[in-house]
N, C-alpha and C positions, 0 to 999 in steps of 0.2 A: 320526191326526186331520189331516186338510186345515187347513195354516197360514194359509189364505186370508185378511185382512182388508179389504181393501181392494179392488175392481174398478175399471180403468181402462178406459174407453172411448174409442177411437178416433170421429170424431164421422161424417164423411162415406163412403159406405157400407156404413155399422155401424147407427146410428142416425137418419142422415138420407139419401137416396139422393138425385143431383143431377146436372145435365147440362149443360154450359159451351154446348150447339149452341145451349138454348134463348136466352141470353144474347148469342150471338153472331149467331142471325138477329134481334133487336130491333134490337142495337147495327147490323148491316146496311143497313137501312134507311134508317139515317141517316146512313151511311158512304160512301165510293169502295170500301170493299171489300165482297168478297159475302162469303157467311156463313164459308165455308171460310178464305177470307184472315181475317176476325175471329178466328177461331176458331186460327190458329196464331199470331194474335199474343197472346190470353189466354194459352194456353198452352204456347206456346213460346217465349217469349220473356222476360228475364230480369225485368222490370217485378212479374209476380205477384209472383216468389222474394223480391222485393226488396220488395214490398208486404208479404207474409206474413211476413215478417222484421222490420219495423217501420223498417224503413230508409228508407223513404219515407213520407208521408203520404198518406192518400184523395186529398187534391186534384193531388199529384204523378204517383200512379197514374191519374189523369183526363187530365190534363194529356196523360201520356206516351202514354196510349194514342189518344186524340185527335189525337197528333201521328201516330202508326203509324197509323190508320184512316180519315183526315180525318171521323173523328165529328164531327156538327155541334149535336147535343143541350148541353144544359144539365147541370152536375156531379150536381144534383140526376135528370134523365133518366137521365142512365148510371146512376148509384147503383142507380134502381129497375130497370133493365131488367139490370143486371150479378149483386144480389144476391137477385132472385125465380127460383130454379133448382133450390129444393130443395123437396122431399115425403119426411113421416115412412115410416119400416120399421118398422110398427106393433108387428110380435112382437116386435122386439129393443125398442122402448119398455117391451113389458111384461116383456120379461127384466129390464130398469132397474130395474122398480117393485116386481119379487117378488125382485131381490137385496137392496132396500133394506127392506123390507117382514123380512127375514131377518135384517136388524140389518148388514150390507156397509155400509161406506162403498161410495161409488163418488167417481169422478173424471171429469171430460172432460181430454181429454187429444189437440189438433188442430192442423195446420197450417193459418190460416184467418188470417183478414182482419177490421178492424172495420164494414166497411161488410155483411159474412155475417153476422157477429155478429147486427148491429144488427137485420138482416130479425130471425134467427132468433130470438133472445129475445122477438120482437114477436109471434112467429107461432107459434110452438112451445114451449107451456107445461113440458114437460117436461125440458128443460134450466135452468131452474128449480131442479131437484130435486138437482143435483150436491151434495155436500160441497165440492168446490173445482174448477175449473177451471184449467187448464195451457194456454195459447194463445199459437202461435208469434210472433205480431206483438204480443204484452207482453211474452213473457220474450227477444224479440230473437234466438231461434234455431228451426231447424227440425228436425222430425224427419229422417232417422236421428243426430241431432248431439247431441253429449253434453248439452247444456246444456239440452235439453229434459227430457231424464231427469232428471237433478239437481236441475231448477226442481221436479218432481213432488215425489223423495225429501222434499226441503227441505222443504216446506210441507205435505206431506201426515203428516211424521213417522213415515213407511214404508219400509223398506227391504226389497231380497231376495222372499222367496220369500213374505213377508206378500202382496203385489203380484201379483194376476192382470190380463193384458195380453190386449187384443181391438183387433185393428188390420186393415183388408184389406191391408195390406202388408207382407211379407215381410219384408223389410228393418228396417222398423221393429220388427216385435215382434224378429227377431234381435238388435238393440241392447237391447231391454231385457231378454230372456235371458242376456246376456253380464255383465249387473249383478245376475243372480240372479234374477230375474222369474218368473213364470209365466207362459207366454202361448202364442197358435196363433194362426195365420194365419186371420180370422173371413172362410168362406164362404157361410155360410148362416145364418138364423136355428135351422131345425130342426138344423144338424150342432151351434152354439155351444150351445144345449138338449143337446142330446145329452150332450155335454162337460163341463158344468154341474152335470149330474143324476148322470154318473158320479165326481166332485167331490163330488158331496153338497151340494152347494152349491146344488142346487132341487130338487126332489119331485115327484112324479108328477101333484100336484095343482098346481103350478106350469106345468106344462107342457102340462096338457088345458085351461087356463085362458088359456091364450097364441092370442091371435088366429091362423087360415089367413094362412099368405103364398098 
């Protein structure tokens, strides 16, 4: 018998799919830099790590990148043009809803920001539906780092092999196989079905019931 209780979800291209370019030609336009220059200071530069970690505040992360871009909008302008970048991955929503529908806890479990949050709770009902959520800028660490796991175990009252993990990132589900987890490298909606159903953990009516990617 599959010890499964519990399902964690990775949030961003797991369940939400998203794109930093859109973000960075808004921010553009109102910038000295062009989309590209935007675009490696969102992400490459230490401000997100340190945003997503809860180390700074929204207005600081405004601030600081404002000073990197000579953005010239309002905290309120960046906000929206920074945190509208994401569109649902409709089959994995309904893998959500027929794990839960199963009797699964599920979990969120993201490195992400409150100003994402905030769009996404507004716009995406289905995050809603979690049991608990795990987010790197409350519990002040980031994935692959222990403290993110730990924040899980802790609250969730899950340990080990109870625990299936769904991450696009390597690294990350490796950390939490390392504390007994289940988990694979989530590349597809059809490959995670696939995986699921041989699990036992969905049904074949699960699966013809699951949206066309």
């Amino acid at each position: 018998m599959n010890p499964t209780t519990t399902v964690v979800f990775d949030l961003g291209k797991v369940l939400l799919d998203f794109d930093y370019r859109i973000a960075a030609r808004r921010i553009a336009e109102r910038s000295r830099l062009d989309e590209a220059g935007v675009q490696a200071v969102l992400e490459r530069s230490p401000w997100l790590i340190r945003y997503e970690t809860g180390l700074i505040s929204r207005r600081e992360f405004y601030e600081a990148i404002r000073r990197e871009t000579g953005f010239e909008g309002s905290l309120e302008e960046f906000s929206r043009f920074f945190a509208d970048i994401f569109w649902p991955i409709e089959p994995m929503v309904a893998v959500l809803r027929a794990l839960r529908r199963r009797g699964l806890a599920t979990w969120l479990f993201s490195n992400t920001n409150d100003l994402a949050m905030e769009h996404i709770r507004r716009n995406f009902p289905f995050v809603h539906e979690f049991d608990g959520c795990i987010l790197s800028y409350e519990v002040r660490s980031m994935k692959p780092a222990p403290g993110m796991y730990e924040s899980l175990e802790r609250l969730s009252g899950r340990r080990g092999s109870e625990i299936l993990y769904l991450d696009d990132r390597p690294e990350n589900v490796e950390a939490g196989r390392a504390r007994g987890w289940q988990g694979w490298v989530h590349t597809s909606p059809e490959d995670t079905r696939r995986r699921l159903r041989e699990l036992g953990l969905l049904d074949a009516e699960d699966a013809a019931n699951a949206p066309a990617t």
